[in-house]
C-alpha positions as CSV (number, residue, x, y, z in Angstrom):
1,X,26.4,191.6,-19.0
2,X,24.1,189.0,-17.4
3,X,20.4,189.9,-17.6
4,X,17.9,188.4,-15.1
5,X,15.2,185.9,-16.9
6,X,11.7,187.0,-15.3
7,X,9.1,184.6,-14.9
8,X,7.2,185.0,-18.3
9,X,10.3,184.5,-20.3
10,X,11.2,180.7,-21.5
11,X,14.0,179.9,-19.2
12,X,11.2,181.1,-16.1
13,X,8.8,178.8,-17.6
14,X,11.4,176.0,-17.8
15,X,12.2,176.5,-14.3
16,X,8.8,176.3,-13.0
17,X,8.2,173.2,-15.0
18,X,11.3,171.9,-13.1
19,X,10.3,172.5,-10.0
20,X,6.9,171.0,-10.6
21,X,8.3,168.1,-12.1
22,X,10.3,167.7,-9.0
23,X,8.1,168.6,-6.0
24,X,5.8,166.3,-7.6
25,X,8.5,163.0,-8.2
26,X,9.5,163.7,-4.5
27,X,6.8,165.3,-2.4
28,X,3.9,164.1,-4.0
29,X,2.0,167.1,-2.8
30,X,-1.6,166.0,-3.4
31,X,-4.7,168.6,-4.3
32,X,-6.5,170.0,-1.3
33,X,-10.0,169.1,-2.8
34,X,-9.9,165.8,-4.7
35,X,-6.3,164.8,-2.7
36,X,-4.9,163.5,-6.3
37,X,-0.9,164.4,-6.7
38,X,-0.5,167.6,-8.3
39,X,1.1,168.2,-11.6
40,X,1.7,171.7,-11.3
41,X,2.3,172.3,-7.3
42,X,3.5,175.6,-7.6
43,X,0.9,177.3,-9.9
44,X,-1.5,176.2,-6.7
45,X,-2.4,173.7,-4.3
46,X,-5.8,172.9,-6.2
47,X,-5.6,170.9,-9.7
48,X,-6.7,171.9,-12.6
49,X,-9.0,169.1,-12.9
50,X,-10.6,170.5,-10.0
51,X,-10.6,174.3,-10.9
52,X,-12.5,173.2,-13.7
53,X,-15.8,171.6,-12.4
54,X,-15.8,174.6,-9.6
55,X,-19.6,175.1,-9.1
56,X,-20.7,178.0,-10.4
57,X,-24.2,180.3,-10.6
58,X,-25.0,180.7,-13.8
59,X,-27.9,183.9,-15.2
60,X,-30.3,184.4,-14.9
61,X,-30.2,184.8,-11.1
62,X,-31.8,186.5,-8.0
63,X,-31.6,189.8,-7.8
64,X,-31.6,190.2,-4.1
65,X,-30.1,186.7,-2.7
66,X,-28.3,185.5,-5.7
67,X,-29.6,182.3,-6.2
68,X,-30.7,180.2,-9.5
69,X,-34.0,181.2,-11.2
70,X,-36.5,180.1,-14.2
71,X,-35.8,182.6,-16.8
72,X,-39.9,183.1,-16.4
73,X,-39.2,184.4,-13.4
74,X,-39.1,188.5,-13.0
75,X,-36.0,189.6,-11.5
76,X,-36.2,187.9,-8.3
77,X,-36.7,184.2,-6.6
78,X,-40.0,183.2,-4.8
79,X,-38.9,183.1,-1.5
80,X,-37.0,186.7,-1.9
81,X,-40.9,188.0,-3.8
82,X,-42.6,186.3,-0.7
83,X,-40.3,188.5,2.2
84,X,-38.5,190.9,0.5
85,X,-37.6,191.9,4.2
86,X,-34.9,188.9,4.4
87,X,-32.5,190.1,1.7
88,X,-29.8,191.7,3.7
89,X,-28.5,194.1,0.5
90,X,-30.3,195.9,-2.5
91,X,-28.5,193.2,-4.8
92,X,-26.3,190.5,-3.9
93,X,-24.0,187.9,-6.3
94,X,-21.7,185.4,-5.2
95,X,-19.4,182.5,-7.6
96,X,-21.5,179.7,-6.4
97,X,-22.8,177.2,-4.0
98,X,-20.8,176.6,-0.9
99,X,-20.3,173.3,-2.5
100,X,-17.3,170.8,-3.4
101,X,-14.0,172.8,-5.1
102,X,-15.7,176.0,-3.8
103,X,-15.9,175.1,0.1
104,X,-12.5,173.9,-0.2
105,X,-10.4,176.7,-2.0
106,X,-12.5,178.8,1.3
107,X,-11.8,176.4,3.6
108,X,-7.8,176.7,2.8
109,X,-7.9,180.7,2.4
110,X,-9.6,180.6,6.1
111,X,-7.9,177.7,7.8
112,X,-4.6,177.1,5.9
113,X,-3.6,180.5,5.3
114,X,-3.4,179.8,1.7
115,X,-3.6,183.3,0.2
116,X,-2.9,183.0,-3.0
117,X,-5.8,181.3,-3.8
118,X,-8.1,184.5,-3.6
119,X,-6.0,185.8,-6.9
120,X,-7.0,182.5,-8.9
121,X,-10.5,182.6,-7.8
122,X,-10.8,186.6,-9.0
123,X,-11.4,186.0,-12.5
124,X,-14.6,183.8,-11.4
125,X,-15.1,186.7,-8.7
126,X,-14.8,189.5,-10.9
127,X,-17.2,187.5,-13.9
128,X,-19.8,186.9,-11.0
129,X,-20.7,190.2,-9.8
130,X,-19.7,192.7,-12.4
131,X,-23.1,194.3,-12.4
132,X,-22.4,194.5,-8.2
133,X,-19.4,196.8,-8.9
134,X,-20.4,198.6,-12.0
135,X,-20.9,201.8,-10.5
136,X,-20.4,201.1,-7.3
137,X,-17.9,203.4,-5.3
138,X,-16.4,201.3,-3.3
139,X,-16.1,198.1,-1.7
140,X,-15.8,197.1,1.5
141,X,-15.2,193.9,3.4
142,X,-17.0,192.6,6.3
143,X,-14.3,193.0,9.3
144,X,-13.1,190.4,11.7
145,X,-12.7,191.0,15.4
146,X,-9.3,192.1,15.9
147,X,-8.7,189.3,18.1
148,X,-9.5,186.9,15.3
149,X,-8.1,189.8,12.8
150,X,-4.5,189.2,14.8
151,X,-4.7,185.1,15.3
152,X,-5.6,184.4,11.4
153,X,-3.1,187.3,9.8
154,X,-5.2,188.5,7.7
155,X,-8.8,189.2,7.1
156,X,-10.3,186.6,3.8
157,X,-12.9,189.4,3.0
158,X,-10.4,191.7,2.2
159,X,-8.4,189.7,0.1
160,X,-11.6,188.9,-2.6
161,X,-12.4,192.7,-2.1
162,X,-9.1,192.9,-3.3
163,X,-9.0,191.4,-6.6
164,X,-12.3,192.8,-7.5
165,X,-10.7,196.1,-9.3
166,X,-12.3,198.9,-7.3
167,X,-11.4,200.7,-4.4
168,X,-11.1,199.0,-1.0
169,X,-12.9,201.5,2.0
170,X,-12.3,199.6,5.2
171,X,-15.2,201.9,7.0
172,X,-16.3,199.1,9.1
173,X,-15.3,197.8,12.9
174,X,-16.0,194.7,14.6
175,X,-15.5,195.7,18.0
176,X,-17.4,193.0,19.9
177,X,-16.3,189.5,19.2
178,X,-19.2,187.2,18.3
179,X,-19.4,183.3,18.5
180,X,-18.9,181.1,15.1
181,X,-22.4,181.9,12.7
182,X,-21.8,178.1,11.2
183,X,-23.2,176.7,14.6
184,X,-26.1,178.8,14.8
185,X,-29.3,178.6,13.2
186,X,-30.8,181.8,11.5
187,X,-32.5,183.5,14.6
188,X,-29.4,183.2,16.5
189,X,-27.0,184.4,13.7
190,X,-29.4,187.4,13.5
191,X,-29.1,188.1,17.6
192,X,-25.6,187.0,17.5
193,X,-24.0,190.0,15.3
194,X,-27.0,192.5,16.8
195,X,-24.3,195.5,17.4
196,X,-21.2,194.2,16.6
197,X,-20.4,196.6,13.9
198,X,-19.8,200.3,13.6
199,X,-18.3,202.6,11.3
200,X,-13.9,202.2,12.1
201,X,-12.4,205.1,13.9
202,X,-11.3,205.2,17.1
203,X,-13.1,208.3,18.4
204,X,-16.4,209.9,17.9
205,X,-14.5,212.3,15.7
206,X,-12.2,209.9,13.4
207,X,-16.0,208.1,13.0
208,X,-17.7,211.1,12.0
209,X,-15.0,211.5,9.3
210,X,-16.0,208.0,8.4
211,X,-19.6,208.8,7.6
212,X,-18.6,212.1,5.8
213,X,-17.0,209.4,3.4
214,X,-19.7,206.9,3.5
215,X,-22.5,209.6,3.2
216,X,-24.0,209.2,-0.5
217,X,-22.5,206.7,-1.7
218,X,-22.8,203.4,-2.9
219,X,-21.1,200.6,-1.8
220,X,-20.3,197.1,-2.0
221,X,-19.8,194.9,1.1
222,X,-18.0,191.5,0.4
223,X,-17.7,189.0,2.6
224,X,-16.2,185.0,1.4
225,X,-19.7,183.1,2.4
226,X,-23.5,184.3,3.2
227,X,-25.7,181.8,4.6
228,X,-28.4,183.5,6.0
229,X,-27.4,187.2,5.4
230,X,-27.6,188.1,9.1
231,X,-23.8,189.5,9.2
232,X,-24.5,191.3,5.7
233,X,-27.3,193.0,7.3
234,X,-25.8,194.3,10.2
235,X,-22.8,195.5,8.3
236,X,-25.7,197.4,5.9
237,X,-27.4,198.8,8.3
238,X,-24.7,200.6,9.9
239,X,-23.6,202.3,6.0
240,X,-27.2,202.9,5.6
241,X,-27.8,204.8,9.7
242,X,-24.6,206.4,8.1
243,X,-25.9,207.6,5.0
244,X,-24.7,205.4,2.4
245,X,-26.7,206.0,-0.9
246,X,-27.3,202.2,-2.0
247,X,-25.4,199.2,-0.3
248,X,-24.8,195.6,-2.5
249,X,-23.2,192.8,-1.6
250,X,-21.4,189.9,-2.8
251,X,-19.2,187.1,-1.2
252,X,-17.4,183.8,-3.3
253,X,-19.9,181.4,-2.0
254,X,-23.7,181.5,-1.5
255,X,-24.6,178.7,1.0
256,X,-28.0,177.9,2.3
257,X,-30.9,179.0,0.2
């Protein structure tokens, strides 16, 4: 009787190392960061030269923006000690700079619809921010407009809350669409996403079920970069009007600080 060979078995493994061999003699699919021509094009469209030197945070680091410190340092950097008031979470973590390999495995989640990149970056994710989730009841991702929700297909957030290991809670709504943060500078950002978040439902009552569930918890919010924090800190202070015990954050990239 003919079994089927899954993936992990030796004849999978030859096959893949077929294909690679020819996608790469005839396609000559190159990298999306360094543009080099890929010797394994269907493990992913980044090269394992490049997965490699992906920057990376290393400890110790911020408490509350996630950045680089001296190990001197208490727990947090000097600009977070000097206003404490700018750190949009309780506790925030993030890969690494918005830099190099990093920007560009975002850059093809958001833009090229390359999803399968967010389960080869959850490892890194998952190292990054275990203290985050330890705990932690949930997380939930920072929600797109559904206009922008419909037009990309998915929602990039999700996907990285996705790999994390802990429940997902979709408890937020975007239901005013907001121009591009990237163009804005930080007081703008802040004034730009001023109200465009609530808790999902679709009714006063379906909302109030929401915060029943929110109420007393704590909770992760995850979002694929933070800049200046202004989108993290709407999202937390509609869990916290709502109740929530403790929010935290994280995202894959940290840009700006």
């Amino acid at each position: 009787m003919w079994k089927p060979r899954w993936p992990g078995s030796s004849a999978g493994v030859l096959a893949r190392q077929t294909a690679d061999s020819l996608l790469a003699a005839l396609l000559a699919p190159a990298c999306l960061s360094c543009e080099q021509v890929l010797e394994s094009p269907t493990r992913s469209p980044i090269c394992e030269r490049c997965w490699q030197t992906l920057p990376r945070f290393t400890p110790p680091v911020c408490d509350a923006c996630g950045v680089p410190i001296s190990p001197a340092r208490a727990n947090v950097c000097p600009a977070c000690e000097a206003d404490p008031t700018t750190a949009p979470v309780c506790r925030f973590r993030a890969v690494g700079p918005y830099e190099g390999v990093l920007r560009d495995v975002i850059h093809a989640i958001k833009f090229q619809g390359r999803q399968s990149l967010a389960a080869r970056i959850g490892p890194l994710l998952r190292e990054a921010v275990r203290d985050v989730i330890e705990g932690a009841d949930a997380a939930v991702p920072v929600p797109l407009h559904p206009w922008r929700h419909w037009r990309r297909g998915f929602n990039q957030a999700a996907l990285a809350a996705a790999v994390l290991g802990v429940p997902v809670w979709p408890v937020l709504a975007r239901p005013r669409a907001t121009r591009a943060q990237s163009a804005l500078d930080a007081a703008a950002r802040r004034a730009n996403v001023a109200g465009a978040f609530r808790l999902a439902g679709w009714t006063p009552r379906s909302r109030r079920r929401t915060a029943n569930l929110v109420r007393g918890r704590t909770l992760v919010l995850v979002d694929d970069v933070l800049t200046t924090g202004a989108t993290m800190g709407a999202c937390a202070a509609v869990l916290r009007e709502a109740g929530a015990a403790e929010v935290r954050g994280l995202a894959i990239a940290r840009a700006g600080r």
